[in-house]
Each structure stands twice: as C-alpha cells, then as structure tokens.
N, C-alpha and C positions, 0 to 999 in steps of 0.2 A: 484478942479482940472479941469485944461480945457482942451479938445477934441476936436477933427473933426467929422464932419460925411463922413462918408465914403460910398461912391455906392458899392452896393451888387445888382448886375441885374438890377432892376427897383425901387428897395425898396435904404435904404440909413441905416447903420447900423453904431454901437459903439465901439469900442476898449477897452474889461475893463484891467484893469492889472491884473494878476493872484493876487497878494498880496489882492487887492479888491476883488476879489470875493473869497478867505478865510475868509476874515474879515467877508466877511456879509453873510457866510455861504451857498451863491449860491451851486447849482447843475446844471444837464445839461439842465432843465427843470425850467424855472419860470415864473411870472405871472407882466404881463404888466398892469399899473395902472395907468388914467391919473387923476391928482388931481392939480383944480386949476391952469392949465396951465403949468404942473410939469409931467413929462413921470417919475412915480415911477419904480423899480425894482425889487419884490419880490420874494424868494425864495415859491414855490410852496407848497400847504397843501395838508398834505398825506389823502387818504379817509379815516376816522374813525380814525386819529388819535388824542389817546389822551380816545378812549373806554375802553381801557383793564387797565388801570390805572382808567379811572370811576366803572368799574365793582369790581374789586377793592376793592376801598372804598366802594362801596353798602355793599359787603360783610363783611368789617368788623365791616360796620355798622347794619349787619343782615338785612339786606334789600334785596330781591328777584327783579331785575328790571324788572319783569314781573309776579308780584302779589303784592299785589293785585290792580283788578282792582276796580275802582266802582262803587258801586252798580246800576243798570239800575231797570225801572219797572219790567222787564221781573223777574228781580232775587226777586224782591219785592211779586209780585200774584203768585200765585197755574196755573200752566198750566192744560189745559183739552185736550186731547188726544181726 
C-alpha cells in the first residue's frame, strides 16, 4: 500500500487505515523500530507479560520460582557467632 507523508508541526507523520491497525492489533501506544532501512511498527509489550501464565506452569510443575536457590559456601561451613 502506498502513502504520503504528511507534516505534523516539524515532524512528518503516517495515515494508517483503521482496517490496518486491527489487523495487526495496534493500540494507542506502540514501538518504533528501524530495521535495515525499514521504519517497522510494533504493537507495544505489556511489563511482565506473559508471568502469571509462567507461574503457572511452575506450579503445576511443583516448582516454587523462588526455591530453591543454590547452594553458596556460606550454606556449605558452620558460622561462628
């Protein structure tokens, strides 16, 4: 598909179609990527998404994601007080 660019103030800006930016699951927020002489346009990653589906799985793998840790010298010798 080809576009103009268009002046925004001092910058120069895109026209997407509404259709396009369902398709590729845009929000109001996303992340500019240049690759190869290519201005990519990605939808932005949520923080931590994608933890509560790994915790998750920990669990029904019996797995604690904060035990165990291991072992250090400290936990190896006898402390003296």
């Amino acid at each position: 598909m080809k576009t103009r660019l268009i002046r925004i103030g001092n910058s120069r800006g895109v026209r997407l179609p509404k259709p396009l930016i369902a398709a590729a699951g845009l929000s109001d927020e996303v992340e500019l990527v240049l690759r190869k002489g290519a201005i990519v346009i990605e939808s932005t990653k949520q923080p931590r998404a994608g933890w509560a589906e790994a915790a998750q799985e920990l669990q029904q793998r019996e797995q604690d994601p904060l035990d165990p840790c291991a072992p250090t010298q400290f936990d190896e010798t006898e402390w003296e007080w």
